[in-house]
ROSEDO-251321 format. One record per residue (C-alpha): chain; x, y, z. Coordinates in Angstrom, 3 decimals. Layout:
<sites>
+--------+----------+----------+----------+
: chaine :        x :        y :        z :
+--------+----------+----------+----------+
:      A :        X :        Y :        Z :
...
+--------+----------+----------+----------+
</sites>
This chain:
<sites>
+--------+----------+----------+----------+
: chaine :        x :        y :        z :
+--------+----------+----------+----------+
:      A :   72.159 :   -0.983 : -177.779 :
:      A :   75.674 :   -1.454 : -178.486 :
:      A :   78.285 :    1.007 : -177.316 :
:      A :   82.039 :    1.358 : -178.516 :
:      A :   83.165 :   -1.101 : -175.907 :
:      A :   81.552 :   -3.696 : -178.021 :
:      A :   85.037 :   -3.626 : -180.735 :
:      A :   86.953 :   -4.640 : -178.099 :
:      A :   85.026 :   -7.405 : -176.147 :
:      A :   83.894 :   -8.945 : -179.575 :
:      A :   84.960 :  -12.429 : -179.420 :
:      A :   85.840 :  -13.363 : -183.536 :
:      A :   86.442 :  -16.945 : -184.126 :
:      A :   89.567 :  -16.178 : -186.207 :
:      A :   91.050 :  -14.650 : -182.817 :
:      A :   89.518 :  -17.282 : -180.699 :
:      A :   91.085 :  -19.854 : -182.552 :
:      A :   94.626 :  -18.079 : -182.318 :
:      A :   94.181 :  -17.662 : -178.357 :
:      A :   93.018 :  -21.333 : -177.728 :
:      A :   96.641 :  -22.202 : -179.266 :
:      A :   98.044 :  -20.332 : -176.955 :
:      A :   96.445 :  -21.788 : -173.728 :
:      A :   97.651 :  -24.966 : -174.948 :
:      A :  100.989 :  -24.660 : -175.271 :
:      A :  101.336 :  -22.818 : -172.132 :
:      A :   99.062 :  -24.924 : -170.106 :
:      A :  101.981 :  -27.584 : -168.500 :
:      A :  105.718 :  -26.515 : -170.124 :
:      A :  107.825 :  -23.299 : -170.513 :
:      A :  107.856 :  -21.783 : -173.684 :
:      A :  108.656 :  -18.528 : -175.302 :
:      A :  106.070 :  -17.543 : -178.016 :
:      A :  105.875 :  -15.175 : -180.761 :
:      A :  102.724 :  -13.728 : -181.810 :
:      A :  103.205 :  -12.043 : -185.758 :
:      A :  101.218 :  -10.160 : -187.700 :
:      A :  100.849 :   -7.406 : -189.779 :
:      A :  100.153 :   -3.811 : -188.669 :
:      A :   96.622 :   -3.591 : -187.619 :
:      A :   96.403 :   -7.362 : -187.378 :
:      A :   94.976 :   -6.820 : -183.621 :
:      A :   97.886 :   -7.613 : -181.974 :
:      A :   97.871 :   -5.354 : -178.992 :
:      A :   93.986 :   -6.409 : -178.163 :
:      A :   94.845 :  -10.261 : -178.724 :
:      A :   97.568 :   -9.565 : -175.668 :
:      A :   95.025 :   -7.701 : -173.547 :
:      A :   92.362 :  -10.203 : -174.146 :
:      A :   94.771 :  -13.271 : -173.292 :
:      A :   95.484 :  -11.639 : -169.864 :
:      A :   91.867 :  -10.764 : -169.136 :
:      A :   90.469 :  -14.117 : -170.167 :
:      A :   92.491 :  -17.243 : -170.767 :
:      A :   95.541 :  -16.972 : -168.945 :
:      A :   95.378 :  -18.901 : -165.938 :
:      A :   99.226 :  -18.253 : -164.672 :
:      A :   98.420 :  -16.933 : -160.715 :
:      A :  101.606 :  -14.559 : -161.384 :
:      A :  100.970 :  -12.363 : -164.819 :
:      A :  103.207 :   -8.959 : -166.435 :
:      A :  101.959 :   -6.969 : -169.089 :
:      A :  105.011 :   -5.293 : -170.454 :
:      A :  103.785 :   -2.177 : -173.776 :
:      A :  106.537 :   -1.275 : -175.134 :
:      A :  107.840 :    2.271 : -176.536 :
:      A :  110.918 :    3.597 : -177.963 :
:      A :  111.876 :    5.859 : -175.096 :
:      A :  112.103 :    3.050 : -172.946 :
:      A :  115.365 :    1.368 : -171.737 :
:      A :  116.536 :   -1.815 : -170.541 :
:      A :  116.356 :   -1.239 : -166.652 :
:      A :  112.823 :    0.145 : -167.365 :
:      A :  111.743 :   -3.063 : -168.953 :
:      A :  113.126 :   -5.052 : -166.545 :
:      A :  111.655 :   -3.171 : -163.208 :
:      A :  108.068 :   -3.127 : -165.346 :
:      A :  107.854 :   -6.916 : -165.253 :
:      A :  109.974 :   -7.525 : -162.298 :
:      A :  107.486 :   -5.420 : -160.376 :
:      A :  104.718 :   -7.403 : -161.267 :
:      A :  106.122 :  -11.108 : -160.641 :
:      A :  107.541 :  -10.065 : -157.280 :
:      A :  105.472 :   -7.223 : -155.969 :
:      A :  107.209 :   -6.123 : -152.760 :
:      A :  110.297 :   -7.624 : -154.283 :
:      A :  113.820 :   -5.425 : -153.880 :
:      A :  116.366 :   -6.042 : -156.810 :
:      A :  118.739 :   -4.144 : -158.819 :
:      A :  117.425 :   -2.709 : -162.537 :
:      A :  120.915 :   -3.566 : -164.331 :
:      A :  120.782 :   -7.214 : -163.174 :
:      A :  119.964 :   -9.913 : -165.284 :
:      A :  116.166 :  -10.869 : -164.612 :
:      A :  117.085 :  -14.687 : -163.848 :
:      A :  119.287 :  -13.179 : -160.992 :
:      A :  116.942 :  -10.575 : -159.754 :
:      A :  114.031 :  -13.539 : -159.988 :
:      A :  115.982 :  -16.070 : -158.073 :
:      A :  117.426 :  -13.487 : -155.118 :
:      A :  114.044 :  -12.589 : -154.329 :
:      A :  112.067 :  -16.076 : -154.703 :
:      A :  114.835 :  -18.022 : -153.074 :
:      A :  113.585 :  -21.407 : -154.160 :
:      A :  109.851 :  -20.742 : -154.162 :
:      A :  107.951 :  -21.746 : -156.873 :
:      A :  107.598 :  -19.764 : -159.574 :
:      A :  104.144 :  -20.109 : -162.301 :
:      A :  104.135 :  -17.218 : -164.434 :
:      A :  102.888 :  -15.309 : -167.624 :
:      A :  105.160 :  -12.837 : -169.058 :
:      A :  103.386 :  -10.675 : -172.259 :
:      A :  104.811 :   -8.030 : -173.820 :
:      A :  103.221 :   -6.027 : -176.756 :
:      A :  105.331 :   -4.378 : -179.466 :
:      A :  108.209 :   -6.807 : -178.548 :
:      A :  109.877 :   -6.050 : -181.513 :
:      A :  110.872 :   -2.532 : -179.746 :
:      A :  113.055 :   -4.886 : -177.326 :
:      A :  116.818 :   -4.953 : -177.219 :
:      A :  118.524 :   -7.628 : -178.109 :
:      A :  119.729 :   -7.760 : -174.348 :
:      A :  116.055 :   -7.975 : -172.743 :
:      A :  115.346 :  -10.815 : -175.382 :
:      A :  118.379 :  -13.055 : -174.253 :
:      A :  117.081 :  -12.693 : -170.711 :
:      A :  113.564 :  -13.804 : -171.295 :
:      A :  114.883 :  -16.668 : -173.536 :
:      A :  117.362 :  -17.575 : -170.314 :
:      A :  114.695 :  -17.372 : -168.049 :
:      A :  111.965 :  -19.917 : -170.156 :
:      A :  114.842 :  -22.361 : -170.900 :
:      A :  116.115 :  -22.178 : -167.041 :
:      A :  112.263 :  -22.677 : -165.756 :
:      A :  112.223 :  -25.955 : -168.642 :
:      A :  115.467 :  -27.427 : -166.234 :
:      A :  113.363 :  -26.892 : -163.220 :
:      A :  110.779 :  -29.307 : -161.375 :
:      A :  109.136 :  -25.978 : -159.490 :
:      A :  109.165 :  -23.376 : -162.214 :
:      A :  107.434 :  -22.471 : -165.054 :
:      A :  107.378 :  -19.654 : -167.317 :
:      A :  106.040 :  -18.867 : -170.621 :
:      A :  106.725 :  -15.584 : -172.431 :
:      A :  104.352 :  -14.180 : -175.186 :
:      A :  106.373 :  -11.730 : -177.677 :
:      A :  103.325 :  -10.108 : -179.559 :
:      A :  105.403 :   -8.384 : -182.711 :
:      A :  105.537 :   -7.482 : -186.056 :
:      A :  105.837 :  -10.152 : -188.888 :
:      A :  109.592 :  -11.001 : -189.326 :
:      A :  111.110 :   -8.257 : -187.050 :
:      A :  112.443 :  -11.230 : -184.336 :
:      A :  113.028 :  -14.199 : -186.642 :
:      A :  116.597 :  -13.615 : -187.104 :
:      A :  117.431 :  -12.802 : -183.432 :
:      A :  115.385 :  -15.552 : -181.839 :
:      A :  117.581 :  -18.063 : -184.193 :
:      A :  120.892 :  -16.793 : -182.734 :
:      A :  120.028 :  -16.831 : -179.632 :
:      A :  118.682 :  -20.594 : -179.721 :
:      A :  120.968 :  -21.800 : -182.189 :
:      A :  122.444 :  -25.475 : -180.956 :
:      A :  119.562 :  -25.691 : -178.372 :
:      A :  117.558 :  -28.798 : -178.433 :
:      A :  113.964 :  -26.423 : -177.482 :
:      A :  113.561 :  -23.403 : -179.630 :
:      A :  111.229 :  -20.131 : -179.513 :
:      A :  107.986 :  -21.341 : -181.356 :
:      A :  106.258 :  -18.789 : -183.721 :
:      A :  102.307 :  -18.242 : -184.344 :
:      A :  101.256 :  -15.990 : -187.105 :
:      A :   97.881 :  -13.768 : -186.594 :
:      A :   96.059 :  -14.386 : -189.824 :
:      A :   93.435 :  -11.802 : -191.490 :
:      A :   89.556 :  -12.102 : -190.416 :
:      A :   87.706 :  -14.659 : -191.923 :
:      A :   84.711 :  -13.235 : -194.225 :
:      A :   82.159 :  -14.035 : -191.244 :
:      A :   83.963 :  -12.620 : -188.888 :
:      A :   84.879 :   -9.374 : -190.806 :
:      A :   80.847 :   -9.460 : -191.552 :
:      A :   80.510 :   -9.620 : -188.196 :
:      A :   82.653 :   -6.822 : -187.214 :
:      A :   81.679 :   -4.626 : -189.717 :
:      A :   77.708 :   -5.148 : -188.226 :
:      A :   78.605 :   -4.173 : -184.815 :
:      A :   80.030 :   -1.096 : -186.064 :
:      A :   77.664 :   -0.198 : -188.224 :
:      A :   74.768 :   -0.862 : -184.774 :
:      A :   77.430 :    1.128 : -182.990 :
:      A :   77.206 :    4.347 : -184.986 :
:      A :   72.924 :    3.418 : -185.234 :
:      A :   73.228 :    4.132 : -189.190 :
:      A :   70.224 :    4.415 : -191.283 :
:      A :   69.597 :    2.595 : -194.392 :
:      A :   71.459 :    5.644 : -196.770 :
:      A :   74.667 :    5.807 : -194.437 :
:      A :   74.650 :    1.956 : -194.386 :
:      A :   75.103 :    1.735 : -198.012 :
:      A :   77.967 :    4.465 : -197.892 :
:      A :   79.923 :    3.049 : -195.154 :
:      A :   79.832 :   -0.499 : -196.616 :
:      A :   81.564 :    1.387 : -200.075 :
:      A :   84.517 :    3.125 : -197.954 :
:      A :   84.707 :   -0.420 : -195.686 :
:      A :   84.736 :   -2.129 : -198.923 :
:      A :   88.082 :   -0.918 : -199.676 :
:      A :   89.654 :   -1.318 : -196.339 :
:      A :   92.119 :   -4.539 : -195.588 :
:      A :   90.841 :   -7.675 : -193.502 :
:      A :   92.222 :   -6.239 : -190.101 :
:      A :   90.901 :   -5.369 : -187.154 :
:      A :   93.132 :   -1.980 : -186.615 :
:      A :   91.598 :   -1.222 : -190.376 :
:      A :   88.331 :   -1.454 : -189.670 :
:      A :   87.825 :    0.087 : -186.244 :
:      A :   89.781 :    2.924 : -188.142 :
:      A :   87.333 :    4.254 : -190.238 :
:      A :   85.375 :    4.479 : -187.009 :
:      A :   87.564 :    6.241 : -185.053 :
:      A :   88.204 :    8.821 : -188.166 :
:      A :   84.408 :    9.130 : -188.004 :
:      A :   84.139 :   10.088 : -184.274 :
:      A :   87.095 :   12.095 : -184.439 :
:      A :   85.816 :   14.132 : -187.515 :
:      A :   82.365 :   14.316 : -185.035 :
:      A :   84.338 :   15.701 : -182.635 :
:      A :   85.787 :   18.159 : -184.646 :
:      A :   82.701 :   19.783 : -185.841 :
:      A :   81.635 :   20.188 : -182.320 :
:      A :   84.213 :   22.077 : -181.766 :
:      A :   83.531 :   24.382 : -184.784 :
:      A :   80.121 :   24.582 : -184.045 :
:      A :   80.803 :   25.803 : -180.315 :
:      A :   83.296 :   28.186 : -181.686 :
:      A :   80.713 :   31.251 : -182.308 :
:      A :   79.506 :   30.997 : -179.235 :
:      A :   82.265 :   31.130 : -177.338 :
:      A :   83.490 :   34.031 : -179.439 :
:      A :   79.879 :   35.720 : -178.459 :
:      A :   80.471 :   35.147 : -174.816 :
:      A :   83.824 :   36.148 : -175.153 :
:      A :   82.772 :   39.795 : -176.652 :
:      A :   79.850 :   40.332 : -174.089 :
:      A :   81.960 :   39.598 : -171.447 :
:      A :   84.689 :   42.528 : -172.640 :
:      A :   81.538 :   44.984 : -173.644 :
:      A :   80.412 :   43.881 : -170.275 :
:      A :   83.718 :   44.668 : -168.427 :
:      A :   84.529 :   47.886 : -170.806 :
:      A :   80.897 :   49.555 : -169.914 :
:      A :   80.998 :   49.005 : -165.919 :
:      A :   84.493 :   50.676 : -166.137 :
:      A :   83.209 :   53.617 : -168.163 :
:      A :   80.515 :   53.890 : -164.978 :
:      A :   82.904 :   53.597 : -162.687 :
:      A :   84.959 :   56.294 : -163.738 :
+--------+----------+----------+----------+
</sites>
């Protein structure tokens, strides 16, 4: 039987395709990557995925970002991570903090950060100084994946590297392909163990619904959420009855009592 962990092991060729890339150009240089795509493209589980199952850096950060975040806080997050049991200053620069506590060692890491485009311009110029300082060294290497919203870096990344012989390179996450969204659609559909009648209905509501991942596994999360909702309601009387024998309860031991 297939439970709700399936949606995000499910291994779709479109994606597969999209992560292979990425192996690739990571495998022997330094690069900075951005991963684009629309809301709901599947961004966050592409970046979860790559870390769990193709990345073969020994040293790995996962940096998810949020708007109450600040610059130190990004830093320390994948700082921590590189260098463990490091000791370095959250205002520094990361190339400085990275090269007080290695002190010539080598350095081979992955640096992936989801929602990039919630970065400051600041934290950007430091990861783009640290992948084109690692290209100038024999004994480093680092590649940093930017997963981010379609067009939100473009301009920034082309300041920064403007009049550099390397610049940032950019992959776009594209919709599912038919099988795949077949595919995806099937294992949902096993998921929820739907008969023949609520088959048919789903397909009409998923018919509507956009070639995306987030989309898709939408309409199933509405569906368990709405599930949970009328277990609520349907406890509700009888916690109200239990509520009411416990005061009648209470109320006639004191009239006893007294």
């Amino acid at each position: 039987m297939t439970d709700s962990n399936d949606l995000t092991a499910l291994d779709l060729s479109t994606q597969i395709q999209l992560l292979l890339r990425i192996q690739f150009i990571t495998r022997f240089s330094s690069h900075l990557v951005q991963i684009t795509g629309e809301s709901g493209a599947g961004k966050t589980w592409l970046s979860e995925r790559y870390l769990e199952k193709w990345a073969n850096e020994p040293k790995q950060s996962l940096l998810v970002c949020n708007p109450i975040q600040q610059d130190a806080q990004h830093r320390a997050i994948i700082l921590r991570q590189i260098v463990p049991d490091g000791v370095f200053n959250e205002t520094d620069a990361m190339l400085q903090s990275l090269e007080c506590m290695l002190e010539g060692s080598n350095v081979h890491t992955l640096i992936v950060i989801d929602d990039a485009h919630q970065l400051s311009a600041a934290i950007i110029l430091e990861l783009w100084t640290l992948v084109t300082e690692a290209q100038q060294r024999d004994n480093w290497q680092i590649n940093v994946l930017l997963f981010s919203l379609r067009g939100k870096l473009n301009k920034l990344l082309h300041k920064i590297s403007e009049g550099q012989c390397i610049k940032p390179l950019e992959l776009e996450m594209s919709r599912l392909s038919d099988s795949d969204r077949k595919m995806f659609i099937e294992v949902i559909m096993v998921n929820r163990q739907l008969d023949t009648s609520q088959r048919r209905i789903f397909k009409r509501k998923v018919a509507l619904l956009p070639s995306l991942p987030g989309a898709l596994q939408g309409l199933e999360q509405q569906k368990q959420s709405s599930r949970e909702e009328n277990n609520c309601c349907s406890l509700l009387p009888l916690i109200v009855l239990i509520v009411l024998l416990l005061i009648i309860g209470t109320g006639s031991v004191c009239w006893m009592l007294n």
